[in-house]
C-alpha positions in Angstrom: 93.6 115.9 80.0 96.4 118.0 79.0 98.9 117.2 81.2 99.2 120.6 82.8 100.0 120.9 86.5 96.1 120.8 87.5 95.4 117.9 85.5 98.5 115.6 87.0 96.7 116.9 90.6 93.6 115.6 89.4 94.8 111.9 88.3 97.0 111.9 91.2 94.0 112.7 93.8 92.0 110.1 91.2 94.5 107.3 91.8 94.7 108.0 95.8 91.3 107.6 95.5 90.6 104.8 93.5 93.1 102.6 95.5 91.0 103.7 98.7 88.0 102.2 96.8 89.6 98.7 95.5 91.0 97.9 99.1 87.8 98.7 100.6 86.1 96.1 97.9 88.5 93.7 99.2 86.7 90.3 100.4 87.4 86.8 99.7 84.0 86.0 98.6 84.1 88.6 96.0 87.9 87.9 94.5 86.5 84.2 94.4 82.9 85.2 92.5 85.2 87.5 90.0 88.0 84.8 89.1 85.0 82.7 88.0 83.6 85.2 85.6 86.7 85.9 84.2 87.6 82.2 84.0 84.0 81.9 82.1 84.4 84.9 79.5 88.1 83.3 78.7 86.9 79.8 78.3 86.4 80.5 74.8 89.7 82.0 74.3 91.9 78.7 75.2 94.5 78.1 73.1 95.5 81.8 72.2 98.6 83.1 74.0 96.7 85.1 77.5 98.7 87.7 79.7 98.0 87.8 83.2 100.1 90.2 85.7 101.4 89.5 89.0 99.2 91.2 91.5 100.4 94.1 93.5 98.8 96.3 96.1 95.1 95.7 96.6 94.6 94.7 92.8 92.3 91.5 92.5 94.6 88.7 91.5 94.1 86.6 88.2 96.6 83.8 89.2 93.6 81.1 90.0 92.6 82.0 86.1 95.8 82.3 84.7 96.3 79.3 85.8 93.8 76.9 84.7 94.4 78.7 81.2 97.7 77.2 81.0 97.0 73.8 80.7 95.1 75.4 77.4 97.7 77.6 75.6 100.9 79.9 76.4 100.8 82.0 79.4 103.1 85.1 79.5 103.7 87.8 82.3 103.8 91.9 81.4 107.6 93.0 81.9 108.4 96.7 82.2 111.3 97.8 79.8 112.0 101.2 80.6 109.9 104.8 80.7 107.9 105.6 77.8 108.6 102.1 76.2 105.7 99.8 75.9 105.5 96.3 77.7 107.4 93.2 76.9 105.5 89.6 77.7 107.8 86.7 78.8 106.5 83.1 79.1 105.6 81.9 82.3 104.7 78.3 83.4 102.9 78.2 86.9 104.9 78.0 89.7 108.8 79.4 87.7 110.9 81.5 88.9 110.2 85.2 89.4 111.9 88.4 90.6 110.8 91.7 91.8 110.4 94.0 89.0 109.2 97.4 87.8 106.8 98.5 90.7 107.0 95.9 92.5 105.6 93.5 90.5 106.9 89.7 90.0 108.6 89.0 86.4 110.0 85.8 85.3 113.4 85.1 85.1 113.5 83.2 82.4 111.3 82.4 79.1 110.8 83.4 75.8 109.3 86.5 74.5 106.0 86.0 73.4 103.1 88.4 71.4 99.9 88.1 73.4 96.5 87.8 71.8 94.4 88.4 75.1 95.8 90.7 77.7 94.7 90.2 81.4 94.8 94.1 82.8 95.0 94.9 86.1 93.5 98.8 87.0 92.9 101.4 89.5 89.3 102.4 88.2 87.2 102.3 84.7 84.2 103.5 83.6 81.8 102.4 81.0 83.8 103.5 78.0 86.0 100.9 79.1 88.5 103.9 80.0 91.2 103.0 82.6 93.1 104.5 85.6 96.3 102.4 85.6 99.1 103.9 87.9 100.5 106.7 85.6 103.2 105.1 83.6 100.9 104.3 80.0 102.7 101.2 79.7 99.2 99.3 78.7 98.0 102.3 76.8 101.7 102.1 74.5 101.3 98.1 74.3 97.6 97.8 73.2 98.3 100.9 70.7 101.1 98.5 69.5 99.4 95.2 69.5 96.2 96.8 68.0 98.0 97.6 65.5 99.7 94.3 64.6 96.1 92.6 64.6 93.3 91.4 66.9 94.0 91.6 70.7 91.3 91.3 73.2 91.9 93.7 76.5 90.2 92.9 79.4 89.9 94.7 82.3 89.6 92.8 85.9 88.4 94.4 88.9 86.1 95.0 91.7 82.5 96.2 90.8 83.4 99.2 93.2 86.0 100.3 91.0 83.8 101.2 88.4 83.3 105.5 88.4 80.8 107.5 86.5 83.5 109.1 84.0 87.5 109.0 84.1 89.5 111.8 82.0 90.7 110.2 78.4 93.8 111.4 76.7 94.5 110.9 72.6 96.3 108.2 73.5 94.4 105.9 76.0 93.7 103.1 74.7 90.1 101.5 75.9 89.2 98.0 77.0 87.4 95.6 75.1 85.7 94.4 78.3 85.8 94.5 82.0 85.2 91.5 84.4 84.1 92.1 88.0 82.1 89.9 90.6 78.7 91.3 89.1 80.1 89.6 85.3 81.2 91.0 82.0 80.7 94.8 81.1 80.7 95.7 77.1 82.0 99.6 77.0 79.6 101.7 75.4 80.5 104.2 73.7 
C-alpha cells in the first residue's frame, strides 16, 4: 500500500476487523492447545535470549510459554521508544515489576537491555506469506529490519487459526514472519 488516504481506510477497516475475528476465536481450550505448540516449536530454541510481549486486548497470551522458557535462557519484554523508532527489549524475570506502557502494554521497570535472538510476536492477522497486521505503529517491522540485519533472528508469529486471512497488503518495508504458531500447529510462509 501506498499510504494514500484510501489505503490507511483500508488497514484501518482491516484492523477493526481482524480484532472482531481474534475475540471471537477466544476460548480457553484453544489459548491452552496454542501455548503448547508454541512451547513445542521453541523447545529447541532454549538457551537463546526469547522475547515475549505482555498481552493486550484480545491477543492470545504467551506468558504460560515465556515462562517455562526462562528457567532455559534470558527472557526480555518489547518496550516502545518513541514513533518511528524501533523496539527496545528489557530483561524480565517472571513475576518483576511492570508498568503500563506504550498502548497499554506492561513493560518492566527495571533490567538490562538485551538483543533478542527469537522474537515472540503478537498480531492482528497474517496470511501465508507470513505477512502481518500489527496495530499500525511498524514498530516490529523497524526491529526485525534491524535485528535481521545484525544476524539470525527467528520471528514467530502467535495467534488464533481464525486470524489467518487469504492475503494482507505488504509495504517495502514489512518485514515477514519466519513462522506462525496457532492451535492447529506451526505454519512455514510460502512464498
Amino acid at each position: 500500500m501506498n499510504g494514500g488516504g484510501d489505503d490507511a481506510a483500508a488497514k484501518a477497516a482491516l484492523r477493526a476487523e481482524a480484532e472482531r475475528r481474534r475475540a471471537g476465536a477466544q476460548s480457553a481450550a484453544r489459548e491452552r492447545r496454542a501455548q503448547a505448540a508454541l512451547l513445542d516449536f521453541l523447545k529447541p530454541l532454549r538457551g537463546r535470549v526469547l522475547s515475549g510481549y505482555m498481552p493486550i486486548r484480545s491477543e492470545l497470551s504467551p506468558l504460560p510459554v515465556m515462562e517455562a522458557m526462562a528457567s532455559h535462557g534470558p527472557l526480555c519484554l518489547p518496550v516502545v521508544e518513541g514513533a518511528g523508532r524501533p523496539l527496545s527489549f528489557r530483561e524480565w524475570v517472571a513475576g518483576g515489576p511492570l508498568v503500563k506502557g506504550a498502548f497499554g502494554a506492561l513493560v518492566p521497570t527495571e533490567g538490562r537491555v538485551l538483543v533478542p535472538e527469537v522474537l515472540i510476536v503478537p498480531l492482528l492477522a497474517f496470511d501465508a506469506a507470513g505477512h502481518r497486521l500489527g496495530y499500525g505503529g511498524g514498530f516490529y517491522d523497524r526491529t526485525l529490519e534491524m535485528l535481521r540485519a545484525r544476524g539470525d533472528v527467528l520471528a514467530v508469529g502467535f495467534a488464533f487459526a481464525a486470524q489467518e486471512v487469504e492475503r494482507l497488503p505488504a509495504e517495502p518495508t514489512d518485514q515477514p514472519l519466519d513462522a506462525i504458531v496457532t492451535e492447529n500447529g506451526v505454519l512455514r510462509p510460502t512464498a
